[in-house]
N, CA, C and O atoms as a GROMACS GRO file, in nm:
protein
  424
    1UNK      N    1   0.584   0.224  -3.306
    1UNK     CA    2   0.509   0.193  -3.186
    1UNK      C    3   0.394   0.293  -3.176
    1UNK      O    4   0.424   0.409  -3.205
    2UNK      N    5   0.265   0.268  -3.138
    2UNK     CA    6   0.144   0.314  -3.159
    2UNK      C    7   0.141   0.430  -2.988
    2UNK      O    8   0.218   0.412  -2.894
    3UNK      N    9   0.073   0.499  -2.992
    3UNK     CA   10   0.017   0.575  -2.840
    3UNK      C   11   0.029   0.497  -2.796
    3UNK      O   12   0.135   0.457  -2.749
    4UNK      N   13  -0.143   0.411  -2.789
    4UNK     CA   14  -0.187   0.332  -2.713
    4UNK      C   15  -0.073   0.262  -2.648
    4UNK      O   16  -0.077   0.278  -2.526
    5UNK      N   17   0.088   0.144  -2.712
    5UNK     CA   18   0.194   0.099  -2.678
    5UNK      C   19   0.254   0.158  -2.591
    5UNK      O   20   0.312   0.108  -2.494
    6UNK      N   21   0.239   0.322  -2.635
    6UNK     CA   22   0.320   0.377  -2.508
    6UNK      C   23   0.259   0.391  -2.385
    6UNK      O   24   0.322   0.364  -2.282
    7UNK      N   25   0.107   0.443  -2.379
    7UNK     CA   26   0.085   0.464  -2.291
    7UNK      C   27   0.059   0.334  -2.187
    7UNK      O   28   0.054   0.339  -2.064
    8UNK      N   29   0.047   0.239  -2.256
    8UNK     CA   30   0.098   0.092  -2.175
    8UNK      C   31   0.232   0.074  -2.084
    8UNK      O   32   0.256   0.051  -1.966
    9UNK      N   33   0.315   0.097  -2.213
    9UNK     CA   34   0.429   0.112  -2.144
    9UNK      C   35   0.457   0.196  -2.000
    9UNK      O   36   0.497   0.149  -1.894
   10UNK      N   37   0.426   0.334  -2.030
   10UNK     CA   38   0.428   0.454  -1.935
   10UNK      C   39   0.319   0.398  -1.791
   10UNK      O   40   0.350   0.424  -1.674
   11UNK      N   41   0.244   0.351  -1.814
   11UNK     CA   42   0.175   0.293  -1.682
   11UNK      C   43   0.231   0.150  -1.642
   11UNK      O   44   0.196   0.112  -1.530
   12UNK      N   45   0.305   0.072  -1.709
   12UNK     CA   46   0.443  -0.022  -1.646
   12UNK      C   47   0.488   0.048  -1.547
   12UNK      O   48   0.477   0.008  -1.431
   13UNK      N   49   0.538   0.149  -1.575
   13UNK     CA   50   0.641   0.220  -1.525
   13UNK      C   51   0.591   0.273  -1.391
   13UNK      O   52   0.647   0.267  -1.282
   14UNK      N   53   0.474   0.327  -1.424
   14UNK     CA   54   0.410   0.350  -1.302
   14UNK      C   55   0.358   0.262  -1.187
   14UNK      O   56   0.359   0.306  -1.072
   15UNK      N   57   0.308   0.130  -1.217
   15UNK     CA   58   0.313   0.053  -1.150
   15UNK      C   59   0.462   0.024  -1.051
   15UNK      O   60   0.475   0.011  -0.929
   16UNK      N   61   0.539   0.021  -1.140
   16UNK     CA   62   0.700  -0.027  -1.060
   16UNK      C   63   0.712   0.052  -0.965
   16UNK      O   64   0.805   0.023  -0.890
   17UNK      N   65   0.631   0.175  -0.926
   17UNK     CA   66   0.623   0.305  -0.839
   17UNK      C   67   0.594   0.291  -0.714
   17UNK      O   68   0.648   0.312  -0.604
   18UNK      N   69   0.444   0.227  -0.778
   18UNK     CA   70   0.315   0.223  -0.676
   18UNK      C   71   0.298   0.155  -0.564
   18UNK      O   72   0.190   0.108  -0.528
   19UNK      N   73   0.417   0.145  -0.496
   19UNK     CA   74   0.437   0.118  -0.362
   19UNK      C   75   0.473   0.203  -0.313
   19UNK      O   76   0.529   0.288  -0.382
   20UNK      N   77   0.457   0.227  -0.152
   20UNK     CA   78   0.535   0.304  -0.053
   20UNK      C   79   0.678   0.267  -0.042
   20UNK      O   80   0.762   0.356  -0.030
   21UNK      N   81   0.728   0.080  -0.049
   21UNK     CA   82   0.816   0.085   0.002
   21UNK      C   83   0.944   0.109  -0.142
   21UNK      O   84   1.066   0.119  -0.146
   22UNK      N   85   0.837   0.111  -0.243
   22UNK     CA   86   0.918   0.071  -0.386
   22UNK      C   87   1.005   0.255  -0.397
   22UNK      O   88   1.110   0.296  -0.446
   23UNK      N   89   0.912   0.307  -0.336
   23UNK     CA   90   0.929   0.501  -0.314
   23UNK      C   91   1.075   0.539  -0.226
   23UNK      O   92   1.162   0.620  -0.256
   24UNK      N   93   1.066   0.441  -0.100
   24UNK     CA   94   1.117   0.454   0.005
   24UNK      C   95   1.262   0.465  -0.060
   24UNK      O   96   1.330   0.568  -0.062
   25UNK      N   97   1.309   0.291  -0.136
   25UNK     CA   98   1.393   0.246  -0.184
   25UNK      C   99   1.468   0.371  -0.270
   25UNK      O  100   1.589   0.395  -0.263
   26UNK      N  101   1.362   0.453  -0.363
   26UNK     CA  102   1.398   0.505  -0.510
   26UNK      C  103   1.512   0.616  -0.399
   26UNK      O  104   1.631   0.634  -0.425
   27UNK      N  105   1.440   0.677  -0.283
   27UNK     CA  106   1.514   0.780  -0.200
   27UNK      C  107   1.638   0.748  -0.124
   27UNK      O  108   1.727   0.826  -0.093
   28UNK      N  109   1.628   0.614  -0.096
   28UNK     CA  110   1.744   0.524  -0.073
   28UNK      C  111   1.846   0.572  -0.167
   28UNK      O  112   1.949   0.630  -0.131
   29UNK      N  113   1.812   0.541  -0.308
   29UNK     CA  114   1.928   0.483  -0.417
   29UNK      C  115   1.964   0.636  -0.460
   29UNK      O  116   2.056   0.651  -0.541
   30UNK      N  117   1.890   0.761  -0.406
   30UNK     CA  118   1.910   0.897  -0.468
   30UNK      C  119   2.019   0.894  -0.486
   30UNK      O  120   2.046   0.871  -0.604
   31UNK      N  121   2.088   0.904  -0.434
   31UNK     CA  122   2.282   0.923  -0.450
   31UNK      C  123   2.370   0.857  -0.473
   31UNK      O  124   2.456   0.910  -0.543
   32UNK      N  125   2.392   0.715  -0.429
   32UNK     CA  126   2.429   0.599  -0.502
   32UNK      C  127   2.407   0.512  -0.471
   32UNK      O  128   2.336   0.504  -0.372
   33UNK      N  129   2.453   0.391  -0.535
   33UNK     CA  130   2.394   0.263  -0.542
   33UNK      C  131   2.448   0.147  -0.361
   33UNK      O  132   2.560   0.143  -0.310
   34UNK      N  133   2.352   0.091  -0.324
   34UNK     CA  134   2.394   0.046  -0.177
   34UNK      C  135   2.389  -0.134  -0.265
   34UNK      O  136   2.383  -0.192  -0.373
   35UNK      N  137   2.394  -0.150  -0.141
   35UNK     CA  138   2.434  -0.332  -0.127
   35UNK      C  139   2.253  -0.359  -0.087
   35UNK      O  140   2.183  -0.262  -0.059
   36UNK      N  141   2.209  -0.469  -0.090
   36UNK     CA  142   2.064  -0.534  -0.092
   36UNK      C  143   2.055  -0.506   0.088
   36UNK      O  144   1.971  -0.442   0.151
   37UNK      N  145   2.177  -0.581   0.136
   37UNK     CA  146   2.153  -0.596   0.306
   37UNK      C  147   2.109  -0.460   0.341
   37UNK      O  148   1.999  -0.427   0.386
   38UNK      N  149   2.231  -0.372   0.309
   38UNK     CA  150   2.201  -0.187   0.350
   38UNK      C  151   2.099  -0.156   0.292
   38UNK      O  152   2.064  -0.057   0.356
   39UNK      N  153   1.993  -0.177   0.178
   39UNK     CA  154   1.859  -0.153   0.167
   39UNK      C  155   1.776  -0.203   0.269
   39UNK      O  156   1.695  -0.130   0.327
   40UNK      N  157   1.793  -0.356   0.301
   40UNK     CA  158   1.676  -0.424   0.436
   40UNK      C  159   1.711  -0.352   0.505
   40UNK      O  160   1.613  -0.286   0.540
   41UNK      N  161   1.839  -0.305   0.574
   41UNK     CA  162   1.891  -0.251   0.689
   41UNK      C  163   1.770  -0.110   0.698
   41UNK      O  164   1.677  -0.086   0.775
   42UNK      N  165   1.812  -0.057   0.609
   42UNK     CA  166   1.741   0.081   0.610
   42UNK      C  167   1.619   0.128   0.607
   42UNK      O  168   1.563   0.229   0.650
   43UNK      N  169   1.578   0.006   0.527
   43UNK     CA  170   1.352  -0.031   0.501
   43UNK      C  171   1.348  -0.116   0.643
   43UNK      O  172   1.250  -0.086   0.711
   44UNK      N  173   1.404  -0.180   0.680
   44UNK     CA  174   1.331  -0.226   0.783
   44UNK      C  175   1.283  -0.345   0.799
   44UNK      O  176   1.268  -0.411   0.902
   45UNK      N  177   1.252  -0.376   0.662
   45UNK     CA  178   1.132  -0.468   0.617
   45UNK      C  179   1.176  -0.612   0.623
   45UNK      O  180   1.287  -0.641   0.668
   46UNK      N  181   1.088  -0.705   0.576
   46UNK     CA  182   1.154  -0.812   0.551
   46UNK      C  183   1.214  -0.882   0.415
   46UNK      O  184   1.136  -0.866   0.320
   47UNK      N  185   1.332  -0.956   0.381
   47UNK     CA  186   1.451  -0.976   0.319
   47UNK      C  187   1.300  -1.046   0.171
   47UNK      O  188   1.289  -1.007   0.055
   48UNK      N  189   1.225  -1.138   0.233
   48UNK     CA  190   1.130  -1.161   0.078
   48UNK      C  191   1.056  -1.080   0.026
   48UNK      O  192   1.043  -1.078  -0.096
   49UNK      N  193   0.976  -0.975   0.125
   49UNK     CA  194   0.952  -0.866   0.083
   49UNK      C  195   1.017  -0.773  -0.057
   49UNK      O  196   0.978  -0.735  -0.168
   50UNK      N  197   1.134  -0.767   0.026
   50UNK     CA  198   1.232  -0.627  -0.029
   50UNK      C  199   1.259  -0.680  -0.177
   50UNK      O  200   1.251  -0.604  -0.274
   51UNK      N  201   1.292  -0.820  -0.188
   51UNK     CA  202   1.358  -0.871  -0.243
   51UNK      C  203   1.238  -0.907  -0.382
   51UNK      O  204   1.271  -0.898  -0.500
   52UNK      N  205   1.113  -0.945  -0.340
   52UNK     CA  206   1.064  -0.885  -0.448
   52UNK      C  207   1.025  -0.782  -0.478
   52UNK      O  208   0.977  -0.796  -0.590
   53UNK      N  209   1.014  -0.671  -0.440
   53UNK     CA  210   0.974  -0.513  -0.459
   53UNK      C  211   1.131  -0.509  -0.539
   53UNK      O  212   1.094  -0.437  -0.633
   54UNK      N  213   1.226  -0.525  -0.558
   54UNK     CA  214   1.349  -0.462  -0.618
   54UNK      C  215   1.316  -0.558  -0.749
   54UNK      O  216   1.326  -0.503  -0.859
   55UNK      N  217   1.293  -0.645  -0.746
   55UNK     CA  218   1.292  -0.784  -0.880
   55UNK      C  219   1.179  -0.702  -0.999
   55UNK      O  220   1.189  -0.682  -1.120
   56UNK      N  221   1.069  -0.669  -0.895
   56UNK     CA  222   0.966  -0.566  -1.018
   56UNK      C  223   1.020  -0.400  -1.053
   56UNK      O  224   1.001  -0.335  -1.156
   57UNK      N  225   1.086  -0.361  -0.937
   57UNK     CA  226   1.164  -0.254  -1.014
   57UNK      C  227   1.272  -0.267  -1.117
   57UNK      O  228   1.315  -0.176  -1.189
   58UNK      N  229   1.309  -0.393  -1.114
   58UNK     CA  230   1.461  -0.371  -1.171
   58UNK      C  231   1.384  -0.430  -1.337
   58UNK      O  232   1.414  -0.392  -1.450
   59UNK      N  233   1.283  -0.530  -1.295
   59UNK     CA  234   1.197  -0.578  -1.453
   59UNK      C  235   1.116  -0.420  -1.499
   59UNK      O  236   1.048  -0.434  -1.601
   60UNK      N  237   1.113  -0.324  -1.460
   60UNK     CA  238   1.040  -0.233  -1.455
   60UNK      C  239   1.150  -0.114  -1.539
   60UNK      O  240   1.107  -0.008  -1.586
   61UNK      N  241   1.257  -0.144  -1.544
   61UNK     CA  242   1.351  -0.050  -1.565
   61UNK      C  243   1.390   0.049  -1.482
   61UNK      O  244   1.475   0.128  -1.523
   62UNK      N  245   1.324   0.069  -1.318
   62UNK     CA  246   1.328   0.122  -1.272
   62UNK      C  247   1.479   0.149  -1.209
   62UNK      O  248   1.533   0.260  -1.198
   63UNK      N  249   1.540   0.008  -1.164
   63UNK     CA  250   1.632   0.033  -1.106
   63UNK      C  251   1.752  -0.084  -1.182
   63UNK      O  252   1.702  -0.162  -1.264
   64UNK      N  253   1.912  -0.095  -1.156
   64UNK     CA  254   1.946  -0.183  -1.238
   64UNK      C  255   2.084  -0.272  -1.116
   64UNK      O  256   2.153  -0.218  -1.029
   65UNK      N  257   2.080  -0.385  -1.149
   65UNK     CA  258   2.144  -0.423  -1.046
   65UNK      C  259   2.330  -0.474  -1.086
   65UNK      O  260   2.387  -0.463  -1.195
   66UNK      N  261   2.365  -0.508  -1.008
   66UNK     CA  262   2.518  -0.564  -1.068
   66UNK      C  263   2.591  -0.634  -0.955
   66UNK      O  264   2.630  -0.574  -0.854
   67UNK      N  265   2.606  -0.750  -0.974
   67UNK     CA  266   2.698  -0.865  -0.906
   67UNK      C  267   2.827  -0.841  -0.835
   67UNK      O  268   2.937  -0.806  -0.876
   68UNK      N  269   2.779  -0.870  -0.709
   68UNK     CA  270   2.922  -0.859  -0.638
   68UNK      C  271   2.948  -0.981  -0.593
   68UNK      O  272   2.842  -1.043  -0.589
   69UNK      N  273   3.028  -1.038  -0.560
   69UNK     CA  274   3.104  -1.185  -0.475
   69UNK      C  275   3.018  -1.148  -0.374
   69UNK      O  276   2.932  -1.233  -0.394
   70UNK      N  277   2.986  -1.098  -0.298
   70UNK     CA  278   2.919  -1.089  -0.169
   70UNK      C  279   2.780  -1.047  -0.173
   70UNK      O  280   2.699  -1.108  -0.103
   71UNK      N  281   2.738  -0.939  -0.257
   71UNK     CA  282   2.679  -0.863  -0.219
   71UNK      C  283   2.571  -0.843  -0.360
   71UNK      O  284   2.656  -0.813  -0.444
   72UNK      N  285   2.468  -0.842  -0.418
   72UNK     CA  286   2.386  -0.779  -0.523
   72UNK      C  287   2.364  -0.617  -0.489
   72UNK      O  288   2.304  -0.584  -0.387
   73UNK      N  289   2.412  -0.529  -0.575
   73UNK     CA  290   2.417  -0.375  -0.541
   73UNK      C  291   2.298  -0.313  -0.699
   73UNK      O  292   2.306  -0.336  -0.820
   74UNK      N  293   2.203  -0.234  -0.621
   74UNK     CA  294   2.127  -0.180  -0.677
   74UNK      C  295   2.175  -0.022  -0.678
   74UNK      O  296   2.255   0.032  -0.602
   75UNK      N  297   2.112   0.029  -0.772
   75UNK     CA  298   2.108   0.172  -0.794
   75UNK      C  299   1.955   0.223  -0.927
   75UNK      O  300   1.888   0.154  -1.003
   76UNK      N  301   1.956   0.334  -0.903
   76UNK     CA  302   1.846   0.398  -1.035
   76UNK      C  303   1.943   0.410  -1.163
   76UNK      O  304   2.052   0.455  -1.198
   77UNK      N  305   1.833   0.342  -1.209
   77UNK     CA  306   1.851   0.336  -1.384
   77UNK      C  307   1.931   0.477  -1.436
   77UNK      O  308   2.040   0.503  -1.487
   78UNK      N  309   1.819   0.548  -1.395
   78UNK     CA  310   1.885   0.716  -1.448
   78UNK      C  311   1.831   0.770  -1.312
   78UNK      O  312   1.771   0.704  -1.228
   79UNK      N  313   1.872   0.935  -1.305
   79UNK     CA  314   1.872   1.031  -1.220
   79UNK      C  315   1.710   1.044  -1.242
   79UNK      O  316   1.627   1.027  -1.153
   80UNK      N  317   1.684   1.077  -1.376
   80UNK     CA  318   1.528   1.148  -1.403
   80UNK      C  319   1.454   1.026  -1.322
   80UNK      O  320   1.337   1.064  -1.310
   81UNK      N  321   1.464   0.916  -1.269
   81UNK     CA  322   1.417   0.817  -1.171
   81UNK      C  323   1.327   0.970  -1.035
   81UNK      O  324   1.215   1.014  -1.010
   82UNK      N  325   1.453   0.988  -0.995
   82UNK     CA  326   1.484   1.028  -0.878
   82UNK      C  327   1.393   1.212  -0.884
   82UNK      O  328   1.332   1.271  -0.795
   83UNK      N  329   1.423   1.252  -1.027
   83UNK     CA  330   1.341   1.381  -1.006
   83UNK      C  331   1.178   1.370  -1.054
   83UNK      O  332   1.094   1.460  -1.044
   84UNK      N  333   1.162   1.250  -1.102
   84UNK     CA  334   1.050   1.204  -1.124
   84UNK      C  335   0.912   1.168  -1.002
   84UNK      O  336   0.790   1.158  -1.010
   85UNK      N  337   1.010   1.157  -0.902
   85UNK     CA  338   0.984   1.099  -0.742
   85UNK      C  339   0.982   1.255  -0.706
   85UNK      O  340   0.873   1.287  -0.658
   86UNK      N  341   1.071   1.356  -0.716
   86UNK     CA  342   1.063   1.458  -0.637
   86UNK      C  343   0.976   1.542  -0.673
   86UNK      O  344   0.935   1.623  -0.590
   87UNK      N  345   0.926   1.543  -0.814
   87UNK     CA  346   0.817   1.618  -0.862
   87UNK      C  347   0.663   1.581  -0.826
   87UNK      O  348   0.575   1.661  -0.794
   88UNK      N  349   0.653   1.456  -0.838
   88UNK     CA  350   0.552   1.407  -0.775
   88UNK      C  351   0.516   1.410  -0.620
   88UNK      O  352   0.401   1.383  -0.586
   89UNK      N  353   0.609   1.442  -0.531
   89UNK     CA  354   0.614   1.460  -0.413
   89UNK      C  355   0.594   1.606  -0.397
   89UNK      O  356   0.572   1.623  -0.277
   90UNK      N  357   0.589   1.737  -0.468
   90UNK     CA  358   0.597   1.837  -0.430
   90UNK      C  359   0.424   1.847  -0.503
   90UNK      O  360   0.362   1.950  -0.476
   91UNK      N  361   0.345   1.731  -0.599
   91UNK     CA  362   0.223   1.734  -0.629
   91UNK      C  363   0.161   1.740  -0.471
   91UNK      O  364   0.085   1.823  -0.422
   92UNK      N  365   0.198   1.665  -0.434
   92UNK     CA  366   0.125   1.604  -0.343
   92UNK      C  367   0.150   1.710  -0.226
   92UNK      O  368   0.051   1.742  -0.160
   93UNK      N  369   0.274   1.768  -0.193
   93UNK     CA  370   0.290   1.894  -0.083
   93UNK      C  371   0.183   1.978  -0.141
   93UNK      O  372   0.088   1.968  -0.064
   94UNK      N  373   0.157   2.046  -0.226
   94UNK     CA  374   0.067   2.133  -0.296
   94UNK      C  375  -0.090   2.100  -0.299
   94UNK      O  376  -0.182   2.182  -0.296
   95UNK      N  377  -0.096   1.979  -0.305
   95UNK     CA  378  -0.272   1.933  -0.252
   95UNK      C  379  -0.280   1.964  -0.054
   95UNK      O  380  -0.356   2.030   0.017
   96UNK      N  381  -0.189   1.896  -0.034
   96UNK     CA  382  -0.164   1.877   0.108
   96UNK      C  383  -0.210   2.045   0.150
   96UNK      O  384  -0.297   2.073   0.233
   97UNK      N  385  -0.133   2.139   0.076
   97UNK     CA  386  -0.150   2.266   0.146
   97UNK      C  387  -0.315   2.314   0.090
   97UNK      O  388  -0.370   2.379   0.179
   98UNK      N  389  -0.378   2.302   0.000
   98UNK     CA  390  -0.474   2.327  -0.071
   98UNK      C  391  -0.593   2.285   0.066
   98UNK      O  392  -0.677   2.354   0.124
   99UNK      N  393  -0.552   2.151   0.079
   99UNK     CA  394  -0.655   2.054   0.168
   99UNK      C  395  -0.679   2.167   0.279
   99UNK      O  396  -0.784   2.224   0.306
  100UNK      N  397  -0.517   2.188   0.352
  100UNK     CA  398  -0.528   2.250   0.510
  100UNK      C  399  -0.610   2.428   0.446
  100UNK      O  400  -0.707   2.480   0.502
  101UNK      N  401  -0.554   2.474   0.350
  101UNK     CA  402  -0.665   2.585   0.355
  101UNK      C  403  -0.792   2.578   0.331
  101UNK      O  404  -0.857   2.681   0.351
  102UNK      N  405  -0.866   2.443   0.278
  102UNK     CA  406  -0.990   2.443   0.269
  102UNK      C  407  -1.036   2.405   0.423
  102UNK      O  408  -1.148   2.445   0.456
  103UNK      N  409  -0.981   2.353   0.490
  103UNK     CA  410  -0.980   2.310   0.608
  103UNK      C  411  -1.020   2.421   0.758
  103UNK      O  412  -1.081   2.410   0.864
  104UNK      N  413  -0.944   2.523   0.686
  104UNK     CA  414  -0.927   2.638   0.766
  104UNK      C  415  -1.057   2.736   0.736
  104UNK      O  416  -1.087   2.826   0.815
  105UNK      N  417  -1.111   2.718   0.644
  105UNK     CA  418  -1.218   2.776   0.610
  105UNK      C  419  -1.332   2.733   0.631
  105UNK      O  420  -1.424   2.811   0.606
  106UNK      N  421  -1.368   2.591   0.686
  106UNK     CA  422  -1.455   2.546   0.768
  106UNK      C  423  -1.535   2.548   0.817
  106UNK      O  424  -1.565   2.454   0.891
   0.00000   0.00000   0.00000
């Protein structure tokens, strides 16, 4: 497989991200895997919404699902999901603080 393949690939991946609520979910599933309802329950959102935001994560490798009699239960693929989200979130605390000291200097 060539760079170029991967780096295709690797921006798949990123796409499956690039939502707020697709983010929301990943912090949802940090610890373990819930039922679809207890995801709407918890996003808020609405059931076609949610329901495709999980369909492009789960085609995304992001997240992986498994059949219940009642219930479709999601969880993250792997953990590195989840520290992948937390690293990128502490990018963004670190601009955030950068911003307010340029701010302060005014």
């Amino acid at each position: 497989m060539s760079s170029r393949e991967i780096f295709e690939l690797h921006a798949d991946v990123c796409k499956a991200l690039a939502h707020p609520l697709r983010i929301e979910v990943i912090d949802i599933l940090r610890e373990k895997e819930h039922c679809f309802s207890d995801i709407l329950e918890k996003t808020g959102g609405l059931k076609s919404n949610l329901s495709q935001h999980l369909s492009v994560m789960t085609k995304g490798g992001i997240l992986k699902m498994r059949r219940d009699a009642q219930c479709n239960y999601y969880s993250l693929s792997s953990e590195k999901v989840a520290k992948a989200c937390a690293l990128m979130r502490e990018v963004l605390v670190d601009n955030l603080k950068k911003h307010k000291e340029m701010l302060k200097h005014i």
